[in-house]
Structures are given as C-alpha cells and as structure tokens.
N, C-alpha and C positions, 0 to 999 in steps of 0.2 A: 318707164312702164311699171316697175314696182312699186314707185308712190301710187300711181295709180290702184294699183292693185290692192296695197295694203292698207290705203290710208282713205284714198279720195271714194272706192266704192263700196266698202262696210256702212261708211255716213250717208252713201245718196241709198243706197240698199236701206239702211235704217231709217230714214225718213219717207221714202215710198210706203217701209210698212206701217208708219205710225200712220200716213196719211189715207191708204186704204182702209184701214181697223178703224179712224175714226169719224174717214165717210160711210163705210158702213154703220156703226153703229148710228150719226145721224139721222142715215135715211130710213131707220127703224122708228129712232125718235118722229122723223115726220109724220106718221101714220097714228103716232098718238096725240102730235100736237101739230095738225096740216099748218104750210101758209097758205093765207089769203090768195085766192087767183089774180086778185087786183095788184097785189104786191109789187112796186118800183125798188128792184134791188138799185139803180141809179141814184135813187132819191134816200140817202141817208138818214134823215129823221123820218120819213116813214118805214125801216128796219129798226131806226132804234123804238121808234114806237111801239111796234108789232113786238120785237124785244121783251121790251120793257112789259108787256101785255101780261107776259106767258107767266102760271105760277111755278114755284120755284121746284115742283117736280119737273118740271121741262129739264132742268138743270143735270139731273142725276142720271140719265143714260149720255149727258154730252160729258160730263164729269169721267162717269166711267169709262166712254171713250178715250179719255185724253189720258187715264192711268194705264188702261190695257195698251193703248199704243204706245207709248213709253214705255214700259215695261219688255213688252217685243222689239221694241226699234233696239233697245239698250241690249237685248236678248243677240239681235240680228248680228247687230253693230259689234258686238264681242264675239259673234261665231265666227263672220269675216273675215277679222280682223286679227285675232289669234292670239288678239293683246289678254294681259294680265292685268296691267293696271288703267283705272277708272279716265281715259284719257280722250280717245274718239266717240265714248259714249257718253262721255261728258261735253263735248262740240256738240251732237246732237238733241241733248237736254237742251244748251243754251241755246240751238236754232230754233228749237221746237217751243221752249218760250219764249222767244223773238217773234217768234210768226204768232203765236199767242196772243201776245201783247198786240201786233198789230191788228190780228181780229175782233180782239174786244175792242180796240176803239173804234174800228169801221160798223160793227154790232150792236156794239153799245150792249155790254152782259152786266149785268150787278156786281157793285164793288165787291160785295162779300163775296159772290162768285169767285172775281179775278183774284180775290186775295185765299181763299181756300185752294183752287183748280191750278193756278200759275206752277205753284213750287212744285206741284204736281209732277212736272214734265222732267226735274232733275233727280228727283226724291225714287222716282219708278222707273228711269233709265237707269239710276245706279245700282237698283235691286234687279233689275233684266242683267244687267252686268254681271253683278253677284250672283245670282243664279245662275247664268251657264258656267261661271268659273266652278262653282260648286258639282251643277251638272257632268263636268267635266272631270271632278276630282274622284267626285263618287262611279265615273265610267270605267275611266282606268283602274280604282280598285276591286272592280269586280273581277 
C-alpha cells in the first residue's frame, strides 16, 4: 500500500494532469484552427495530411500546452510524492515523451516541431520539480 501511495500515484496523478492542461489547451487551439467535418481520424494520411496543412502558428498553443503540462505534472508529481530528488518526476517526463513520440507518428507533426516540443516534456517536469522544492523552502522559511 505504501508503494502505491508514494510512488505509483504522484506519476498517474501527474500524468492526468499533463493530459488534462494539454487537452485543454488543444481544444482552445481547435477554435482557431477547426478540423475538417470530413476528417477519417482511421485513415492516417488524411491526419497527417490535414497535419501537414496547418501553419506553423497551429504549433504554438499545442507547444505550450505540452510546457505547461509538464511543468504541473513535474509540480503534481513532487507535491505527492514528498520526494527531494528529480526521480518520479523524471518517470513522468520520460512517459510523457514516450506518448509524444508515439503521437507524432500517428499525426504526423514537423520534424522541427518534434525536435523543439520532445525535450520539452523532461526540460519542464524538472523545473515543476524545482519549483515546488523551492516552493517548499521558501514556505517553511516564512
């Protein structure tokens, strides 16, 4: 029960919230760049088509989705967890660019994209990390 507690739900609590923060932000992004009503989410080259379509502002609210959610999951995942060092919020970096990776290829997003947005995912959980440690340093010296 304690693994559980300390270890197994800080990382699914952190990844729920990356993954709410960056369907939200998405489904803001839809409203400035709709899909197609036609749209075969089945039929993968017309996704990566429609993809491929969008200009590279589409990119920068799913961008800063995937910073802010990182950032909070790394935030979440260190409040949980009570940990000091960069260790469960580092499992969640790398699940969250595992699923990353798996979405850009079913997507099909611009290389420069996945090569900018990827490192993203480890770079912004380790500062969500750092920040509540600091959070934390500066509460108790008050």
């Amino acid at each position: 029960m304690n693994f559980l507690k300390q270890k197994v739900w800080p990382v699914v609590a952190g990844l729920v919230v990356a993954f709410v923060v960056m369907m939200l932000l998405e489904y803001i992004n839809s409203f400035f760049f709709p899909l197609p009503a036609d749209l075969d989410w089945e039929d993968t080259a017309a996704v990566q088509a429609f993809t491929a379509s969008l200009p590279w502002t589409a990119y920068i609210l799913v961008l800063f989705g995937w910073i802010l959610a990182s950032f909070k999951a790394g935030y979440v995942t260190t409040y949980l967890a009570g940990e000091t060092k960069y260790r469960l919020s580092l499992v969640v970096g790398v699940l969250l660019t595992l699923l990353g990776i798996v979405n850009n290829m079913m997507i099909g997003h611009d290389m420069a994209f996945n090569i900018i947005g990827l490192p993203m995912f480890i770079i912004f959980t380790y500062l969500g990390h750092r920040y509540r440690l600091y959070a934390r340093v500066e509460k108790s010296a008050v």
